[in-house]
C-alpha positions in Angstrom: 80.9 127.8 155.5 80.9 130.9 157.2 77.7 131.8 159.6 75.5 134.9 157.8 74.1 137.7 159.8 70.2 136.0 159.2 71.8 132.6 160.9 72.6 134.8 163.8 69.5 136.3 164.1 67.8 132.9 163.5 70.0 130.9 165.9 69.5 133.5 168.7 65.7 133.4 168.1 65.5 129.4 168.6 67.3 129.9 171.6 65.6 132.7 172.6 68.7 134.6 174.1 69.4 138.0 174.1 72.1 139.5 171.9 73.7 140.2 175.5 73.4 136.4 176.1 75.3 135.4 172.8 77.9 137.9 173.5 79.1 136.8 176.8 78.9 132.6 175.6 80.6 134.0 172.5 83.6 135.7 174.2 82.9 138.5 172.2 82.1 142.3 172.7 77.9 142.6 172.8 78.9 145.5 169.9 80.3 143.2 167.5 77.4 140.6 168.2 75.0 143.7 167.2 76.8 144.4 164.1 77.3 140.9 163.4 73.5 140.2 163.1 73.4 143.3 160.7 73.4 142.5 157.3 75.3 145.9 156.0 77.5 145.6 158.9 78.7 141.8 158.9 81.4 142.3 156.9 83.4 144.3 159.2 82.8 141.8 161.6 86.4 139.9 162.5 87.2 136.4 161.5 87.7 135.2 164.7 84.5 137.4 166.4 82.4 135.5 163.7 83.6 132.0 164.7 83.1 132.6 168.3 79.7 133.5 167.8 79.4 130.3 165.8 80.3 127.9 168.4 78.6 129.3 170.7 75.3 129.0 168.3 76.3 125.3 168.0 77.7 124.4 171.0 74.1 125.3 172.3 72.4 123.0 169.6 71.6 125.7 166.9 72.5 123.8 163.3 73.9 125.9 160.5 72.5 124.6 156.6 74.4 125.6 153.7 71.2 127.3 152.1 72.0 130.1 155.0 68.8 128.7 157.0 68.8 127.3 160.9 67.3 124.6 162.8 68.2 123.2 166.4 69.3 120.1 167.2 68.2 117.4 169.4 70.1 117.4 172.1 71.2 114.1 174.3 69.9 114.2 177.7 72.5 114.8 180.6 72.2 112.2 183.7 71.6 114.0 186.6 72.7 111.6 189.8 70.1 112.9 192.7 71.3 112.7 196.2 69.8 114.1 199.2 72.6 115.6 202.0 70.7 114.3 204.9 70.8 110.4 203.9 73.2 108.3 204.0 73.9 105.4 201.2 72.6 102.1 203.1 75.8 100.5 203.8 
């Protein structure tokens, strides 16, 4: 399936990033993120520019549906191991 222009724009809303933001988790130029969220425009959007942008939509929890919508994912919670520099483990 390849990721529309309204995907973009929908994914980026639920995240509530920037175009800027996408761009630099996307490893793409913040140009071809612009023109990628451009309906006229997508198409001369690069293969590769296109998939970046994808992983970085879903790498940050943003699911793609085949009827072009978007909807974000539950994410697992990461374990956070708290320790405080001026204690030492009891031995």
């Amino acid at each position: 399936m390849t990721i529309t222009a309204a995907q973009i724009r929908g994914g980026r809303r639920l995240l509530r990033r920037s175009s800027a933001t996408l761009s630099a988790q996307a490893g793409v130029g913040f140009s071809v993120v612009l023109k990628a969220q451009l309906d006229a425009e997508i198409g001369s959007v690069d293969t590769f520019s296109l998939r970046a942008i994808e992983e970085a939509l879903t790498r940050s929890g943003v699911r793609l549906t085949a009827g072009g919508g978007v909807s974000l994912q539950k994410m697992k919670p990461t374990s956070i191991k708290a320790t405080h520099p001026d204690r030492s483990p009891d031995v």
